[in-house]
DRENMI-232580 format. One line per 4 residues: number of its first residue (from 1); for each residue x, y, z of N, C-alpha, C, O, CB. Coordinates in Angstrom, 1 decimal, always signed. Glycine has a CB too. Layout:
NUM) X/Y/Z/X/Y/Z/X/Y/Z/X/Y/Z/X/Y/Z | ...
//
This chain:
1) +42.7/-15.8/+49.9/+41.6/-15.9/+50.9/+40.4/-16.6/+50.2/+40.0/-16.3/+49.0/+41.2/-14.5/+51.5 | +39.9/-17.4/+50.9/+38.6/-18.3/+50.3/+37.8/-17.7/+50.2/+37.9/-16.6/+50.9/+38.1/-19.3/+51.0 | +36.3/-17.6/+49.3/+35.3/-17.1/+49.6/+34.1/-17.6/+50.2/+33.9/-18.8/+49.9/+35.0/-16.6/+48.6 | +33.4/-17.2/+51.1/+32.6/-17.8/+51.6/+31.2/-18.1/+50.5/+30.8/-17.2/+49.9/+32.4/-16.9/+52.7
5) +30.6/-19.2/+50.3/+29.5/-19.3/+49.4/+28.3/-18.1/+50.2/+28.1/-17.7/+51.3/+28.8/-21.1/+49.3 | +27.8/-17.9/+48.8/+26.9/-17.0/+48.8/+27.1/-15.4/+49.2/+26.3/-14.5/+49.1/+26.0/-17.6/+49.6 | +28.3/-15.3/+49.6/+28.6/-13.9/+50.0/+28.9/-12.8/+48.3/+29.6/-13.2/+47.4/+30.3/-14.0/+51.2 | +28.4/-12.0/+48.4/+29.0/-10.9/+47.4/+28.8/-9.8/+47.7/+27.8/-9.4/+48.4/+28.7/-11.0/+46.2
9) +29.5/-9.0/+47.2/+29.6/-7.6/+47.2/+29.3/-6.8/+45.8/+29.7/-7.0/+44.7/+31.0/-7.3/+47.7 | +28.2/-5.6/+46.4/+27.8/-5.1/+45.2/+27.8/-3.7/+45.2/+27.3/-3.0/+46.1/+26.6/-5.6/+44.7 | +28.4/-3.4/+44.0/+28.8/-2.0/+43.5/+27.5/-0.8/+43.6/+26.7/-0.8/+42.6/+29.3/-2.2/+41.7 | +27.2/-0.2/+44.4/+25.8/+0.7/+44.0/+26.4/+1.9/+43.2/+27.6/+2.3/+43.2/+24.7/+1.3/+45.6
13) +25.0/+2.4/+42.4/+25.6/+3.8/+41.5/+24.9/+4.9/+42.2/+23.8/+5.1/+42.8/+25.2/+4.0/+39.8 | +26.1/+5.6/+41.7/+26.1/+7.1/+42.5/+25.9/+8.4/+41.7/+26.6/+8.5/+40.7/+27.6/+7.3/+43.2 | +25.3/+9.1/+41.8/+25.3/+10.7/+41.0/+25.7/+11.9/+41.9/+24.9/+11.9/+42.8/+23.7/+11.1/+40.4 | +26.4/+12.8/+42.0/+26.9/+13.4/+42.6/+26.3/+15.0/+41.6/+26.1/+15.0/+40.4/+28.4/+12.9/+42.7
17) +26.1/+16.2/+42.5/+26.1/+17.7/+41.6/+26.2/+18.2/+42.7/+26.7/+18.0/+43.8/+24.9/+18.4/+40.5 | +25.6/+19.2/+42.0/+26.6/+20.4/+43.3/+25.4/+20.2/+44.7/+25.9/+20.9/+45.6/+26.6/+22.8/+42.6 | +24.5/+19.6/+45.0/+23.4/+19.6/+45.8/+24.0/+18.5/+46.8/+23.7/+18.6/+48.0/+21.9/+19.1/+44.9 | +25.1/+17.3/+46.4/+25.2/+16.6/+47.4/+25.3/+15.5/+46.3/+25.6/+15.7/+45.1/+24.2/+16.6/+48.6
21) +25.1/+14.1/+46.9/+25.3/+13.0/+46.7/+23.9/+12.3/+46.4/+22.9/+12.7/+47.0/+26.3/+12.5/+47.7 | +23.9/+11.1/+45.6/+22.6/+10.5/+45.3/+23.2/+9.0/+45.2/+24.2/+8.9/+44.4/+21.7/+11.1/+43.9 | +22.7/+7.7/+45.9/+23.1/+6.6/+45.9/+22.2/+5.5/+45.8/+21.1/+5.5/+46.4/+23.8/+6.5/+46.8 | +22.6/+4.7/+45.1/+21.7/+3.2/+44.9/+22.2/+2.3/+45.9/+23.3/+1.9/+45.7/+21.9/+2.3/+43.4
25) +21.5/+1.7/+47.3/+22.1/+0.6/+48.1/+21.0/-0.4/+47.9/+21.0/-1.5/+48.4/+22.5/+1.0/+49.7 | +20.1/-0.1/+47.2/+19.7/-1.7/+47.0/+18.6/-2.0/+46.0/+17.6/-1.2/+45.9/+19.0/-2.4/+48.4 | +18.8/-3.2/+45.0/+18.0/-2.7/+43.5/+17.5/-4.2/+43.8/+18.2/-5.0/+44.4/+19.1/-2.2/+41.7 | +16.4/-4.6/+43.3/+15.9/-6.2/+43.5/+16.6/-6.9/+42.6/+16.7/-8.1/+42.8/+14.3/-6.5/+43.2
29) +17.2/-6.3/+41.3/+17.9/-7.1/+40.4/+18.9/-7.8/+40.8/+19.2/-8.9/+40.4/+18.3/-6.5/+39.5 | +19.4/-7.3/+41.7/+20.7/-7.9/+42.5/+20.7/-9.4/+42.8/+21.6/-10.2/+42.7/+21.0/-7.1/+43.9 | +19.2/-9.6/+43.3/+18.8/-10.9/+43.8/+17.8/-11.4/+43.5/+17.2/-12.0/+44.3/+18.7/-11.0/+44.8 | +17.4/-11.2/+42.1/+16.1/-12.2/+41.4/+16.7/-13.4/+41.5/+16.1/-14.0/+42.4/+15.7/-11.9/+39.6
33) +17.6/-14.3/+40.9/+17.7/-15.7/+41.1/+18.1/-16.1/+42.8/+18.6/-17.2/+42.9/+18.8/-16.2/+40.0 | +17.8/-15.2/+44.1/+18.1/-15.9/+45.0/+16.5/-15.8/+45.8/+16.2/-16.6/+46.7/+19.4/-15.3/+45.8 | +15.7/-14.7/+45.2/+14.5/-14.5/+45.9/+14.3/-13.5/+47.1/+13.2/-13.3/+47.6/+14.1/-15.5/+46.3 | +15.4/-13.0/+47.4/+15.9/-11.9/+48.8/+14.6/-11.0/+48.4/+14.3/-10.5/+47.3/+17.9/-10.8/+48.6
37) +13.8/-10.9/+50.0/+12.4/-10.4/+50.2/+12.8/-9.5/+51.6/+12.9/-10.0/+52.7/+11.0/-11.7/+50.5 | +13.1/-8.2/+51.4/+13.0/-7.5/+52.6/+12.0/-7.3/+53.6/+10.8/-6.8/+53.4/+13.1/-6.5/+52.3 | +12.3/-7.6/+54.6/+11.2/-7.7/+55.6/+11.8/-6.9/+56.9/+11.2/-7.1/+57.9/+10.8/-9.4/+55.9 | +12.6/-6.3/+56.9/+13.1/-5.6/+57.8/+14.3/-4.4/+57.4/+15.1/-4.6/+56.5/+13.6/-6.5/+58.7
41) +14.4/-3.4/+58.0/+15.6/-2.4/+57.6/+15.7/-1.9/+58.8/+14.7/-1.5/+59.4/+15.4/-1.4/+56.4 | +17.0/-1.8/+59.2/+17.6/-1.2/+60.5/+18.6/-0.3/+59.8/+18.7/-0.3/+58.6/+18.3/-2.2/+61.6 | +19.4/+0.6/+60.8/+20.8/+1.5/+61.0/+21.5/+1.6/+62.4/+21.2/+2.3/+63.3/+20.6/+2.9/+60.6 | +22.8/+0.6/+62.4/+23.4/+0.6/+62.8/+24.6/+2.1/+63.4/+25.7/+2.2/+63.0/+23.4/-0.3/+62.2
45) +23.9/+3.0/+64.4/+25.7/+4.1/+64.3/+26.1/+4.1/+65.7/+25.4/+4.2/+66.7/+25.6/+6.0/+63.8 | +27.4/+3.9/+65.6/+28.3/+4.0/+66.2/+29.3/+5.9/+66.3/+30.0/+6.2/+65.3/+28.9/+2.7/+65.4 | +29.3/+6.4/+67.1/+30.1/+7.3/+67.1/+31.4/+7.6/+67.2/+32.0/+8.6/+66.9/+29.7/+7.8/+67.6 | +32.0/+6.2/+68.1/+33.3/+6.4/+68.4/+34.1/+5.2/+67.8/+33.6/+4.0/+67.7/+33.6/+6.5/+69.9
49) +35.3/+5.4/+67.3/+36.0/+4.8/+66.5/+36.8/+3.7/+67.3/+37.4/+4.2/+68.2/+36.8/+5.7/+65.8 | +36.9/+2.7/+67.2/+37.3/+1.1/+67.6/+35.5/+0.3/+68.6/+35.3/-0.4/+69.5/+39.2/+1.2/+69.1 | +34.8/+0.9/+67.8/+33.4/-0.2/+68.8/+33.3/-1.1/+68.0/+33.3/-0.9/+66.8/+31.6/+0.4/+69.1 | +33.2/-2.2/+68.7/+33.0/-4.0/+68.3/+31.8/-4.1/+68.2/+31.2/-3.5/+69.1/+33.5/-5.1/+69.4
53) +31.0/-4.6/+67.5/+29.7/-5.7/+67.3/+29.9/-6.7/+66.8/+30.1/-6.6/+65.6/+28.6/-5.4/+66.6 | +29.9/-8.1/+67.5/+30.3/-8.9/+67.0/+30.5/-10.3/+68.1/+30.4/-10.2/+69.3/+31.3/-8.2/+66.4 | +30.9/-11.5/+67.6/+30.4/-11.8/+66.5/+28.7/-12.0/+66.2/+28.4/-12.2/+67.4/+31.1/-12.9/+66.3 | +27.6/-12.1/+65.5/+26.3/-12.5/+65.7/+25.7/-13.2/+64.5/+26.0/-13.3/+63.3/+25.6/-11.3/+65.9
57) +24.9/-13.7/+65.1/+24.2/-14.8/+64.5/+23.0/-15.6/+64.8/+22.9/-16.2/+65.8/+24.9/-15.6/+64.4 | +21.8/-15.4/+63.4/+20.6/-16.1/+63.7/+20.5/-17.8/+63.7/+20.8/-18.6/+62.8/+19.6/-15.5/+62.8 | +19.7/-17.9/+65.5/+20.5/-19.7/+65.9/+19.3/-20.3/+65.2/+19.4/-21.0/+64.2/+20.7/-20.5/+68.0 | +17.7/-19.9/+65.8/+16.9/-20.3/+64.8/+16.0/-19.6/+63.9/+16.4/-18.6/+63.3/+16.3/-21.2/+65.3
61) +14.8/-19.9/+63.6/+14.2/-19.2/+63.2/+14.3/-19.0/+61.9/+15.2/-19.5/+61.3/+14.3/-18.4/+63.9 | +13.3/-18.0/+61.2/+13.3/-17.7/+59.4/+15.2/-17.2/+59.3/+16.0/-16.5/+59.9/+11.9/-15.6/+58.8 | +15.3/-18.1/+58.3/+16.5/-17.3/+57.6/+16.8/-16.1/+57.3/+16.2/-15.4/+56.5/+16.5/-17.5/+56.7 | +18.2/-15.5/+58.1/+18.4/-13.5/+57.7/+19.7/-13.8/+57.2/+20.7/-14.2/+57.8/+18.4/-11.9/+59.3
65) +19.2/-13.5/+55.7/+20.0/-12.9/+54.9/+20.3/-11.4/+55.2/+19.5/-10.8/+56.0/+19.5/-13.1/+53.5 | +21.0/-10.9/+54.9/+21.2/-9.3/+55.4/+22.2/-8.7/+54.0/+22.9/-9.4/+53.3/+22.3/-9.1/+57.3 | +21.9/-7.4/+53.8/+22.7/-6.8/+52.6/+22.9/-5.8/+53.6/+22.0/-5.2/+54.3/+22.0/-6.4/+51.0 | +24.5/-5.4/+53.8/+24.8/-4.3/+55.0/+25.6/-3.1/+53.8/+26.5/-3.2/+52.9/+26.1/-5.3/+56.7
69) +24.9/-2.2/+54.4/+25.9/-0.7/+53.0/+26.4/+0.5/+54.4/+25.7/+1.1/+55.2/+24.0/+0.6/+51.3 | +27.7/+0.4/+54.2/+28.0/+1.6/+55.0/+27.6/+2.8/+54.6/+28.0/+3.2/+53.5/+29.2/+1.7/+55.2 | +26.8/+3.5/+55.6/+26.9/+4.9/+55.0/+27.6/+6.1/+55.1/+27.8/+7.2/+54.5/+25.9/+5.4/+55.3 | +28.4/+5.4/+56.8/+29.2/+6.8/+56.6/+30.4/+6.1/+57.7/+30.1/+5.3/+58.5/+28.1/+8.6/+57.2
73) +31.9/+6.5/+57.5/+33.1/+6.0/+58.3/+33.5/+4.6/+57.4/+33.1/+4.2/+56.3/+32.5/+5.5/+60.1 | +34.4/+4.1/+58.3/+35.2/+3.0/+57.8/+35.2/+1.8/+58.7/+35.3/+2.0/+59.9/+36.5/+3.4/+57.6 | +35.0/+0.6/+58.3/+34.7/-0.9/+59.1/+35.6/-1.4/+58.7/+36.1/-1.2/+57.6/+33.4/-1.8/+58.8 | +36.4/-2.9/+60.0/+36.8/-3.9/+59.4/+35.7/-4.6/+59.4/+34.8/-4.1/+60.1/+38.0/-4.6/+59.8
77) +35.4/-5.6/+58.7/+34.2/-7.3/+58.3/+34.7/-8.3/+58.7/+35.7/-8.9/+58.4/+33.9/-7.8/+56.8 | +34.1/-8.5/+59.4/+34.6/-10.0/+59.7/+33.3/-11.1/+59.5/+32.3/-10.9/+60.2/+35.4/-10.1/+61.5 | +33.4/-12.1/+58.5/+32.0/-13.1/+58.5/+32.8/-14.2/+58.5/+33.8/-14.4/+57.9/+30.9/-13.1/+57.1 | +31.8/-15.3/+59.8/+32.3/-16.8/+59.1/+31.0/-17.5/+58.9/+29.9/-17.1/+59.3/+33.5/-17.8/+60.1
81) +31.3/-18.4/+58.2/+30.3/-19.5/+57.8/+29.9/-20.6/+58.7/+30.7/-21.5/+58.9/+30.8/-20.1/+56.7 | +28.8/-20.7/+59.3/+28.2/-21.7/+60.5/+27.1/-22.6/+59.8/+26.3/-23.2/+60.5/+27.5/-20.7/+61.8 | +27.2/-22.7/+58.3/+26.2/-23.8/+57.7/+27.0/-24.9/+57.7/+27.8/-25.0/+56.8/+25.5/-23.5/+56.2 | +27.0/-25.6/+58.5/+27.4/-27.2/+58.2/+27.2/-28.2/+57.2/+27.6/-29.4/+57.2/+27.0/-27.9/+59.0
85) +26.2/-27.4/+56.0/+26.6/-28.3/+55.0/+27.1/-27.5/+53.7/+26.8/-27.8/+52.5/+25.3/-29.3/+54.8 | +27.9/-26.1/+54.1/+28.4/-25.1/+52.9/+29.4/-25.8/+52.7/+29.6/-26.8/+53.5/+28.7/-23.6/+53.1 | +30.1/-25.5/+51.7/+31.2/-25.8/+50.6/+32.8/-25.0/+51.3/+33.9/-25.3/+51.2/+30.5/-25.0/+48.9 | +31.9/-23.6/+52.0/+32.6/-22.8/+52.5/+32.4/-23.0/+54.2/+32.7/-22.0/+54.8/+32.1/-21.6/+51.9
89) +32.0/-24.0/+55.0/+31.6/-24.1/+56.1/+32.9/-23.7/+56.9/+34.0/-24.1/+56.4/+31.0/-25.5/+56.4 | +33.0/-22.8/+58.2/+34.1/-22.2/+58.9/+35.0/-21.9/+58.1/+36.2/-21.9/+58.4/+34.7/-23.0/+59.8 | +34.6/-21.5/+56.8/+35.6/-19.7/+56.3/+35.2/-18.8/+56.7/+34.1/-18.7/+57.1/+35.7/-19.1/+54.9 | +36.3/-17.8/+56.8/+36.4/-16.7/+57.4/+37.0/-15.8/+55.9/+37.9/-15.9/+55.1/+37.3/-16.9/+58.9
93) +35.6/-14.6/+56.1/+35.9/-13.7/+55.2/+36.1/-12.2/+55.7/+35.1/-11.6/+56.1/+34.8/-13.8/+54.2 | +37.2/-11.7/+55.8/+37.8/-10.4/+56.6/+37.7/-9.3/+55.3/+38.3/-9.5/+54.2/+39.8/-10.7/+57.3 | +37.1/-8.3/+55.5/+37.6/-7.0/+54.6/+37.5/-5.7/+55.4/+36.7/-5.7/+56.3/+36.7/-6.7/+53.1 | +38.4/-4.5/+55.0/+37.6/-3.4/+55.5/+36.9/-2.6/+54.3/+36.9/-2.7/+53.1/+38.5/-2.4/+56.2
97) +36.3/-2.1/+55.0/+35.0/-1.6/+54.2/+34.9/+0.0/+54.4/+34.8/+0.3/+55.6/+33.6/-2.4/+54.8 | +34.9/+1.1/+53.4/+34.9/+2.0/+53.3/+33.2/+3.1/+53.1/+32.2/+2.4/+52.8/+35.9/+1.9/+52.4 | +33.1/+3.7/+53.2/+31.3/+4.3/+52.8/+31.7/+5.1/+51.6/+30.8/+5.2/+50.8/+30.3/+5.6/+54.2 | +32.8/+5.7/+51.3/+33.4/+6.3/+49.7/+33.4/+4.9/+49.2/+32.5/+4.9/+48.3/+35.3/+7.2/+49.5
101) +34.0/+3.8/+49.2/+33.2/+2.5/+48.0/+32.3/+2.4/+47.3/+32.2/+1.9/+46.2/+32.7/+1.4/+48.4 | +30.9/+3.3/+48.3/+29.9/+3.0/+47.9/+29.3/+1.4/+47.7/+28.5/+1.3/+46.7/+30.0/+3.6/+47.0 | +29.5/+0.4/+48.2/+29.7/-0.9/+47.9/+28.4/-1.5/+49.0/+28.0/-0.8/+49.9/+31.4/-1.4/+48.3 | +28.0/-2.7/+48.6/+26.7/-3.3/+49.7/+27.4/-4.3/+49.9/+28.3/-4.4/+49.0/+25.1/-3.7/+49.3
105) +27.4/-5.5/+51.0/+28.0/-6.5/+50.9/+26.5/-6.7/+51.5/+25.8/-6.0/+52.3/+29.4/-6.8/+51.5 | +26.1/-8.4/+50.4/+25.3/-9.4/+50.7/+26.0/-10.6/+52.1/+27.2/-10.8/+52.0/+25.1/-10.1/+49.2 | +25.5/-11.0/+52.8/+25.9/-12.0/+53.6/+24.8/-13.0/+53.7/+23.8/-12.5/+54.2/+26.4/-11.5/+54.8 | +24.6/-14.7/+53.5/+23.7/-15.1/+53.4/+23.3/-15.6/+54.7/+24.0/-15.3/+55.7/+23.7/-15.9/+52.4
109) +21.8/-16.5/+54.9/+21.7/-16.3/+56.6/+22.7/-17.6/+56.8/+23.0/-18.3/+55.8/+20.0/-16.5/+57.6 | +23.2/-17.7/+58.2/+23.8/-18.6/+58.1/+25.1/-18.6/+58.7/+25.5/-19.5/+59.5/+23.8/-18.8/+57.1 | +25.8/-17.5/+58.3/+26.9/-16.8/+58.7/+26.5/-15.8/+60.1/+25.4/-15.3/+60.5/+27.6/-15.9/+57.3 | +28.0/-15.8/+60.4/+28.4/-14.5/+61.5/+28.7/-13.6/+60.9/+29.0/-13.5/+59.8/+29.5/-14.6/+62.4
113) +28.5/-12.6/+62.0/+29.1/-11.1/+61.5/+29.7/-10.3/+62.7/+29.4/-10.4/+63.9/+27.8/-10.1/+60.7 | +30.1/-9.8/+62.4/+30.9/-8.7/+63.5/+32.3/-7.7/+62.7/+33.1/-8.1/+61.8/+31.7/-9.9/+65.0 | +32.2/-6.6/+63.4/+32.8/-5.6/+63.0/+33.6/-4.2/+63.7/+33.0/-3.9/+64.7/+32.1/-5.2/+62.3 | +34.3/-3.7/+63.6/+35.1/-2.8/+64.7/+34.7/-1.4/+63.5/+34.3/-1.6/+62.4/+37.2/-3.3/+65.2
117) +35.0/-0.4/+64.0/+34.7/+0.7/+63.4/+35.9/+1.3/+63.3/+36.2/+1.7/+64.5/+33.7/+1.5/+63.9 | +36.8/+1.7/+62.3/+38.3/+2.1/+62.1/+38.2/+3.9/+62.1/+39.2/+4.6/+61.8/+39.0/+1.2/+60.5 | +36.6/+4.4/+62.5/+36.6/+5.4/+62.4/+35.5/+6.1/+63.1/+34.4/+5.5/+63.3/+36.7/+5.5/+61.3 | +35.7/+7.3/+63.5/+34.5/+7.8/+64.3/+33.2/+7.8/+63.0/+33.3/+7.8/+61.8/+34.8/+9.6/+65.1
121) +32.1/+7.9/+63.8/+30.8/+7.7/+63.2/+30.6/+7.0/+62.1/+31.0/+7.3/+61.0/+30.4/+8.7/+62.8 | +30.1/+6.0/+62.4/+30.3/+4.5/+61.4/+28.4/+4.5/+61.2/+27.6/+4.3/+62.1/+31.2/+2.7/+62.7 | +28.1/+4.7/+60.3/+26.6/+4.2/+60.4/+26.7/+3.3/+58.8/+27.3/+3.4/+57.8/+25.1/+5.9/+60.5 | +25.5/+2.2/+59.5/+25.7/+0.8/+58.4/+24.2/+0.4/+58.5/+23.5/+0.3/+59.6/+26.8/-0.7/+59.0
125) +23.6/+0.3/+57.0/+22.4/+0.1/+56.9/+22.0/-1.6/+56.3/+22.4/-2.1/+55.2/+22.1/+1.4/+56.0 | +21.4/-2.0/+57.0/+20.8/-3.4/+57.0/+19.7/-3.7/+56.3/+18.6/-3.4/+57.0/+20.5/-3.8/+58.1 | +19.5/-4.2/+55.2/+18.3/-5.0/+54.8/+18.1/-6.5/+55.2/+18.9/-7.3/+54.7/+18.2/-5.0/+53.4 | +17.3/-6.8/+55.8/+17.4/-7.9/+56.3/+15.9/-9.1/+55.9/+14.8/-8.7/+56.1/+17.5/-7.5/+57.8
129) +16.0/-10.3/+55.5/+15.3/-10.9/+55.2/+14.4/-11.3/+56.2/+13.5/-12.0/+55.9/+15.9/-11.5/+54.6 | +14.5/-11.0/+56.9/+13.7/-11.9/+58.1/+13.7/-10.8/+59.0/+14.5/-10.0/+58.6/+14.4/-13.4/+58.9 | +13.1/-10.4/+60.2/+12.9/-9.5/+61.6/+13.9/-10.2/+62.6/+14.3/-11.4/+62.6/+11.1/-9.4/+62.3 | +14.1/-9.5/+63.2/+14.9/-9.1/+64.7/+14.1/-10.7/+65.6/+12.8/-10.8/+65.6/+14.3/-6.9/+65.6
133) +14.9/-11.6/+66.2/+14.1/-11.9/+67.4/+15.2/-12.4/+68.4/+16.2/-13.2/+68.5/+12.8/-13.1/+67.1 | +14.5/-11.5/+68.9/+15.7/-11.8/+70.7/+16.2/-13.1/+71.0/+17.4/-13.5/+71.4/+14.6/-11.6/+72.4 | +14.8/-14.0/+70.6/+15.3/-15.2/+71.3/+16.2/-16.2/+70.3/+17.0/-17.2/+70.6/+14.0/-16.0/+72.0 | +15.9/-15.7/+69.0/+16.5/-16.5/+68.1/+18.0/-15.9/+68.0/+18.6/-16.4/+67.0/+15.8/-16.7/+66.7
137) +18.6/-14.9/+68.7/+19.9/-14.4/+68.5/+20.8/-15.2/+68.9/+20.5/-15.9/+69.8/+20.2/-13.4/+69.1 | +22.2/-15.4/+68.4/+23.6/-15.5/+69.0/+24.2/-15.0/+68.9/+24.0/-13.9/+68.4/+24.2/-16.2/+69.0 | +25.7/-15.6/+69.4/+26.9/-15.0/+69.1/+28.2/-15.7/+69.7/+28.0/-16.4/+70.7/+26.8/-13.6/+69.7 | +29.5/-15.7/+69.3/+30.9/-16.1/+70.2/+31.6/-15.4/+70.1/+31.6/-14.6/+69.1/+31.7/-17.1/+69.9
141) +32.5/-15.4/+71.1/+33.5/-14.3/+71.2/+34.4/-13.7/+70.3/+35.3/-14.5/+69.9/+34.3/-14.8/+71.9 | +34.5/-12.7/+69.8/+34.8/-11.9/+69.0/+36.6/-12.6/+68.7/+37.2/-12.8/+67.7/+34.4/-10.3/+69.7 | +37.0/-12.7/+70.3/+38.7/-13.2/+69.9/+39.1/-14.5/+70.3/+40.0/-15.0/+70.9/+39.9/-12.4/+70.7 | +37.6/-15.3/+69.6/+37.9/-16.8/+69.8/+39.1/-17.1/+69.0/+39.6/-16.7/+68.0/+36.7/-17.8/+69.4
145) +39.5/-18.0/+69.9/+41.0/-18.6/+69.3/+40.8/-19.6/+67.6/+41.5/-19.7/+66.5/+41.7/-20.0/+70.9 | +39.2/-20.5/+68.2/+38.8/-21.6/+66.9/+39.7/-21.0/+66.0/+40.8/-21.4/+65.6/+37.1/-21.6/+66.3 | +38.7/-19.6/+65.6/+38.9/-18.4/+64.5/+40.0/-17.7/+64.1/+40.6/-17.6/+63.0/+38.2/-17.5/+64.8 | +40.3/-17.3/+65.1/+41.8/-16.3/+65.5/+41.2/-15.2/+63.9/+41.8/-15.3/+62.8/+44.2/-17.6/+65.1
149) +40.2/-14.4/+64.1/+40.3/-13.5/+63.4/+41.1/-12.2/+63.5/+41.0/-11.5/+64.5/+39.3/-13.4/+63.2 | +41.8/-12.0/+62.4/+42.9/-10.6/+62.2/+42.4/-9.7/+62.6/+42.6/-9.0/+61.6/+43.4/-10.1/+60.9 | +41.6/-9.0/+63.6/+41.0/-7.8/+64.4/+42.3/-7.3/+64.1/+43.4/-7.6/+64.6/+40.5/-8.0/+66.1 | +42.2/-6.1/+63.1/+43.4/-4.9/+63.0/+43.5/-3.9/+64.0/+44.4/-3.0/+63.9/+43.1/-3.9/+61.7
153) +42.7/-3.9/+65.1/+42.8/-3.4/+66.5/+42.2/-3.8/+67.4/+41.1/-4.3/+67.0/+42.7/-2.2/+66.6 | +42.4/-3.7/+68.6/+41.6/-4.0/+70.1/+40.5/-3.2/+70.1/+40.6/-2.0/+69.7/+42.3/-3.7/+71.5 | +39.4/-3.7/+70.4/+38.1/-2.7/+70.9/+38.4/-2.2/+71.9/+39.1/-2.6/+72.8/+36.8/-3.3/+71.4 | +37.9/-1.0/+71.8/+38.3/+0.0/+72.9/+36.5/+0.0/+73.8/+36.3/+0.2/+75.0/+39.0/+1.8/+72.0
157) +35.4/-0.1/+72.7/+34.2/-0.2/+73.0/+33.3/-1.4/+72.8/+33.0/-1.6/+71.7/+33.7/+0.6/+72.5 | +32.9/-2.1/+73.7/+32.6/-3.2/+73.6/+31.4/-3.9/+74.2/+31.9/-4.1/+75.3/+33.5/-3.7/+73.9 | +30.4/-4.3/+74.4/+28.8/-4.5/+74.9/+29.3/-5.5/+75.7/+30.0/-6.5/+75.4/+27.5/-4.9/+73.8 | +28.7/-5.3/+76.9/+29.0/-6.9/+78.1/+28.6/-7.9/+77.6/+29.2/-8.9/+77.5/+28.3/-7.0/+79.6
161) +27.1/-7.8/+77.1/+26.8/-9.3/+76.3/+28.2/-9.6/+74.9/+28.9/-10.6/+75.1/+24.8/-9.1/+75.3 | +28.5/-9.0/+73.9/+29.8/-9.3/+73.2/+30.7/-9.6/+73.7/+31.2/-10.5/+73.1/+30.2/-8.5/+72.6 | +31.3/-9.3/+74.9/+32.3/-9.5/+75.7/+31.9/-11.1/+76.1/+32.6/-12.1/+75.8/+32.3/-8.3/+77.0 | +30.9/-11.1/+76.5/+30.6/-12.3/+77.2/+29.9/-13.9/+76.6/+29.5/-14.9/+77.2/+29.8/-11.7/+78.2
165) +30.2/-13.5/+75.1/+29.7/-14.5/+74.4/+30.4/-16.1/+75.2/+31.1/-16.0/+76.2/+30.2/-14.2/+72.7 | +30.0/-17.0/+74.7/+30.7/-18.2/+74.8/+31.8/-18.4/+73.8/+32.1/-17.4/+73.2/+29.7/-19.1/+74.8 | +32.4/-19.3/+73.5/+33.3/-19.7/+72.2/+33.2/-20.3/+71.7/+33.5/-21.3/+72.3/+34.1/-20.0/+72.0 | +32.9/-20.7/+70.3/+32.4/-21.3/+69.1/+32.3/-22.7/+69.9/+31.2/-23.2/+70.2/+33.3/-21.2/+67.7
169) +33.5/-23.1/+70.1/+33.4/-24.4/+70.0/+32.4/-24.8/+71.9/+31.5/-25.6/+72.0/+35.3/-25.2/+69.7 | +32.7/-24.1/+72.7/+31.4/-24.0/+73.7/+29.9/-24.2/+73.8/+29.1/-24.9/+74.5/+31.4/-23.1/+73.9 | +29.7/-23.0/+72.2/+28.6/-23.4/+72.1/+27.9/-24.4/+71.5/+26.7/-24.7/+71.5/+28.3/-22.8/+71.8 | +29.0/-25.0/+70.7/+28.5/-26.7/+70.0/+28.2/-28.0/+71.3/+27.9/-29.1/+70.9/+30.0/-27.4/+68.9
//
């Protein structure tokens, strides 16, 4: 599988005693040579297991980089690349993603994202470089053909706007 430029995934550290769990999901070192400036933090939960979000994407506006850390349940990932002048332009980067990883995945802005939840209570925490704006949002259909992404199951839960995206190549 290809990698998408700019995407990586990073190991956070963990301390565990008898009190519970203690975790690192985001250290600035991670991204001194890219400049990643938080300007937003959300949490994403989901309670029931197969809900879709997906696919999304900022059309204009400041650049959102996002560093997404599961906190709790299991995700498939699905990102593709919508910079037309990447190296990686329309790769598609699929993983599932566990919250025992302990793991952050960086995604640079630029890309799509979307995800199904392989488990009840899925909560996914967002650092995001830029704020939320309604009007600068997108998205395409989750089972566009362009793509044909490996969705390891059907959504069972799904948002009428997700449902009703257009299809990649539509929206060009």
């Amino acid at each position: 599988m290809m990698q998408i430029y700019g995407l990586n995934i990073y190991k956070g550290s963990a301390f565990s005693d008898s009190r519970g769990k203690f975790s690192r999901v985001f250290d600035s070192d991670w991204f001194s040579s890219i400049g990643f400036t938080p300007m937003q933090i959300n949490v994403s939960s989901n309670p029931f297991k197969y809900t879709l979000r997906g696919m999304h994407f900022q059309v204009d506006g400041d650049p959102e980089n996002k560093l997404m850390t599961l906190l709790s349940g299991v995700v498939f990932l699905s990102v593709v690349d919508l910079r037309p002048k990447s190296i990686s332009y329309l790769t598609i980067f699929t993983r599932e993603f566990s919250a025992e990883e302990g793991e952050s995945i960086y995604i640079p802005a630029g890309c799509a994202v979307g995800w199904i939840s392989l488990s009840k209570d899925v909560q996914i925490h967002y650092v995001m470089s830029s704020r939320f704006e309604q009007n600068n949002y997108g998205g395409f259909k989750f089972d566009d053909p362009f793509f044909s992404i490996p969705w390891p199951v059907r959504p069972e839960i799904i948002s009428v706007q997700d449902r009703n995206w257009l299809s990649f190549q539509e929206r060009s």
